[in-house]
ROKEKOL-555856 format. One record per residue (C-alpha): residue in three letters; x, y, z; residue number from 1. Coordinates in Angstrom, 2 decimals. Layout:
N
> Ala; X; Y; Z; NUM
...
//
This chain:
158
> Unk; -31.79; 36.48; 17.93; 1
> Unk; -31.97; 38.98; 15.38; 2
> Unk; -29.59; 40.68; 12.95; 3
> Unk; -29.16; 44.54; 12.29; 4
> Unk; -26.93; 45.85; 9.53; 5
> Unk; -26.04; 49.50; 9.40; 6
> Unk; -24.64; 50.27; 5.65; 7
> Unk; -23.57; 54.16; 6.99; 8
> Unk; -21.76; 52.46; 9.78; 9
> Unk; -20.55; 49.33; 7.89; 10
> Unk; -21.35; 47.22; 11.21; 11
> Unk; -23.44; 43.85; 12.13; 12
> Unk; -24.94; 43.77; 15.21; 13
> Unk; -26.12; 40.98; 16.47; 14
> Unk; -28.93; 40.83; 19.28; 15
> Unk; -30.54; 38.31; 21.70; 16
> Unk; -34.35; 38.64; 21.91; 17
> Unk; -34.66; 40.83; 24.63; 18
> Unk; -32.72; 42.84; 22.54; 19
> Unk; -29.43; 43.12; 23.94; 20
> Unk; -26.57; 43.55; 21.88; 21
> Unk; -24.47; 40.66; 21.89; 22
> Unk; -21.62; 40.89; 19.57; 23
> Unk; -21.00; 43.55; 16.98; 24
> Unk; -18.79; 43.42; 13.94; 25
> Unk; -17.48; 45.26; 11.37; 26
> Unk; -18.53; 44.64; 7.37; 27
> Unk; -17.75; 45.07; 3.78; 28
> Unk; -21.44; 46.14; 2.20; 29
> Unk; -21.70; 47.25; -1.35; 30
> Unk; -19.12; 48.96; -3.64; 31
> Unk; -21.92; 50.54; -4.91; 32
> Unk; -23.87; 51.91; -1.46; 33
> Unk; -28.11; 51.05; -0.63; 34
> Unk; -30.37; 49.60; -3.34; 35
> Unk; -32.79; 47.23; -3.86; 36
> Unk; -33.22; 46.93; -7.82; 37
> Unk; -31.45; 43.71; -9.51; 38
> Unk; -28.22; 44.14; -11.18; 39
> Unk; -27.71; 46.92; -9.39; 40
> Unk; -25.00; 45.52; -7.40; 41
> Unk; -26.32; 47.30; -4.25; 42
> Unk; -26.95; 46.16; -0.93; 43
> Unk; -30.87; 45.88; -0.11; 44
> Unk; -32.65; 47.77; 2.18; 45
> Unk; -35.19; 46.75; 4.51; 46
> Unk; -36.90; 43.43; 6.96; 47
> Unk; -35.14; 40.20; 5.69; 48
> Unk; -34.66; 36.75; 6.91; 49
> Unk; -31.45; 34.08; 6.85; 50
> Unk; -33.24; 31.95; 4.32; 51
> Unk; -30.68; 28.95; 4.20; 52
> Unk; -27.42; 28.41; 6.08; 53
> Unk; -24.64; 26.97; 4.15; 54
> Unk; -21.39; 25.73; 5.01; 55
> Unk; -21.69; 24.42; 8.32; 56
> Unk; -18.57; 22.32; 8.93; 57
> Unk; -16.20; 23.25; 5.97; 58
> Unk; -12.89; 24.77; 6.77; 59
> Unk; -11.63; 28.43; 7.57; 60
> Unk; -11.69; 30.20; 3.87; 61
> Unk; -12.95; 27.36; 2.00; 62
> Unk; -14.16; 28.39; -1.43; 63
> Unk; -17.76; 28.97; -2.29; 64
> Unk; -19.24; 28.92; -5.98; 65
> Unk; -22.78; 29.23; -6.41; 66
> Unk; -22.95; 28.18; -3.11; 67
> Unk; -21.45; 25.05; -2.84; 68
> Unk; -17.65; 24.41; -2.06; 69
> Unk; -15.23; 24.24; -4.57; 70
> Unk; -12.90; 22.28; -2.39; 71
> Unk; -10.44; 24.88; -2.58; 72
> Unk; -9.10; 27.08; 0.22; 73
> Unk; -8.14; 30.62; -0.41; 74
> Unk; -4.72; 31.79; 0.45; 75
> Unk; -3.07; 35.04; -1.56; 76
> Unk; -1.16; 32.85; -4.13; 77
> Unk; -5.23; 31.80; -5.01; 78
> Unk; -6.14; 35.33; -5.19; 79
> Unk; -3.27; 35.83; -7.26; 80
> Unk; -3.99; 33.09; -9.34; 81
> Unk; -7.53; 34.84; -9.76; 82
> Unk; -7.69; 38.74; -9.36; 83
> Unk; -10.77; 40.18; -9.75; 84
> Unk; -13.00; 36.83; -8.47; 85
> Unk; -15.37; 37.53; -5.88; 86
> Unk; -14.37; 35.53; -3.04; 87
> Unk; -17.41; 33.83; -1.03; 88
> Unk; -15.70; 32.13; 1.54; 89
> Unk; -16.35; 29.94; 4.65; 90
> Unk; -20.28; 30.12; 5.63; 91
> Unk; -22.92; 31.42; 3.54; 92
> Unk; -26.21; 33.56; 5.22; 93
> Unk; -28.56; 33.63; 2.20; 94
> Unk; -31.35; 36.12; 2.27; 95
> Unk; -34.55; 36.88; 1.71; 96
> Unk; -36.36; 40.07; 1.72; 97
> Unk; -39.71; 40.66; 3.68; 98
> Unk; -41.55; 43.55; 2.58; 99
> Unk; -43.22; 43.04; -1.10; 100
> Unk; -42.31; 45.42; -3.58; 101
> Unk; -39.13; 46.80; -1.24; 102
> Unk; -37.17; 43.80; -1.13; 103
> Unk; -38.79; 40.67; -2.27; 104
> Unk; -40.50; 39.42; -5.56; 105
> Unk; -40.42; 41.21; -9.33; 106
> Unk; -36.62; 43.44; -9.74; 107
> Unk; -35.97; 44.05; -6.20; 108
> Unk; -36.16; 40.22; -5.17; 109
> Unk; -32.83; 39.94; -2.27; 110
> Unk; -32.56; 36.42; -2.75; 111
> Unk; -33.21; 35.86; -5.97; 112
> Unk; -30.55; 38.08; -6.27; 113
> Unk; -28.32; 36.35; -4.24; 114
> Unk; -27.78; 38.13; -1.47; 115
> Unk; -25.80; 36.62; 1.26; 116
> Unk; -24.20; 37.17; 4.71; 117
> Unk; -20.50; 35.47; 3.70; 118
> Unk; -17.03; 35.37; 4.58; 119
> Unk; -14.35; 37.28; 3.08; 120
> Unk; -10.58; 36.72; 2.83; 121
> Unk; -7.75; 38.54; 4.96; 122
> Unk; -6.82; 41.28; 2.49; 123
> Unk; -10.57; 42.44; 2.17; 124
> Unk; -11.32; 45.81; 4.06; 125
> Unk; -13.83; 45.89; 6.85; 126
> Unk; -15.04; 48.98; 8.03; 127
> Unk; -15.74; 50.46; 4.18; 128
> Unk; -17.86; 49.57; 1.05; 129
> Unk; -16.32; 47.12; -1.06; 130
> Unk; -18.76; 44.38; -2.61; 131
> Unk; -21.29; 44.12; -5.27; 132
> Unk; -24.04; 43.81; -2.95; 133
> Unk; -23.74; 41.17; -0.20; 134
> Unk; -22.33; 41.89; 3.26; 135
> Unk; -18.81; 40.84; 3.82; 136
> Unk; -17.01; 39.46; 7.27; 137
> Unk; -13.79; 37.83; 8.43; 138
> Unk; -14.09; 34.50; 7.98; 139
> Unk; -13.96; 33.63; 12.15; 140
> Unk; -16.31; 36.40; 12.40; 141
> Unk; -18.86; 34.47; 9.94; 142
> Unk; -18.00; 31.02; 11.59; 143
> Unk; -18.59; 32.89; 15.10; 144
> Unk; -22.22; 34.43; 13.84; 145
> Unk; -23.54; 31.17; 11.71; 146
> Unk; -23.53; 29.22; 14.78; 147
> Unk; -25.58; 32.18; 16.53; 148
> Unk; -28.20; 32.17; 14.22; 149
> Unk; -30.63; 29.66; 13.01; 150
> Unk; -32.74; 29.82; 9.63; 151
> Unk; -35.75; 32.33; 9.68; 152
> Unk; -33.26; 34.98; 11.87; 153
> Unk; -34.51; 38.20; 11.53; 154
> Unk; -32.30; 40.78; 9.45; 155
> Unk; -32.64; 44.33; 9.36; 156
> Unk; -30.49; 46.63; 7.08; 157
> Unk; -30.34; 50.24; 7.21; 158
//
């Protein structure tokens, strides 16, 4: 399996190894378009990896923060409760960047910038730029794709 992420296109594609596209889906990627340097709030460029998988078993729009569950489940009077929190919800991809210098280690380090793959809430767009860096889905869409892909999955972001 392997992972490409078009930011023009605001799509995830997801392949099998011969390379044949299995699913595709549309994405939230960064407010802020490509870019690799920390703080930034960009999405990163470049060869990555799913460096952890987290989540596996926890309800449709459970609540993330710093990636564990809060034990809370969003609905809109919770967004209402909180406007302006960014919602990680469901299933976490974190990753990590590949290519030295690009992606990974010093400033431009994807995962220790926390980078994930995560689920998003129903009254998040799809289809446009919207978050400060990760790469947003439906929540079924990230329960559908987590079990797809197993730890080390190649991702590619362009």
């Amino acid at each position: 399996m392997n992972i490409r992420i078009s930011i023009a296109a605001q799509t995830l594609a997801l392949h099998d190894a011969a390379g044949r596209l299995l699913r595709c889906y549309a994405v939230s990627t960064a407010l802020n378009g490509p870019g690799e340097v920390r703080n930034s709030y960009c999405t990163p460029r470049g060869r990555h990896i799913v460096r952890a998988r987290i989540g596996a078993g926890q309800p449709l729009n459970s609540v993330f923060v710093r990636r564990r569950p809060t034990g809370e489940i969003w609905t809109p009077a919770l967004h209402a409760q909180f406007p302006g929190r960014d919602w990680i919800l469901t299933r976490i991809l974190w990753l990590s960047g590949c290519e030295p210098g690009r992606n990974r280690l010093g400033n431009v380090d994807t995962m220790r910038r926390y980078i994930y793959i995560h689920g998003s809430h129903e009254l998040a767009e799809m289809g446009k730029p919207g978050s400060i860096g990760c790469v947003r889905m439906r929540s079924p869409d990230i329960v559908e794709l987590f079990e797809r892909v197993a730890p080390y999955t190649s991702v590619e972001i362009d």
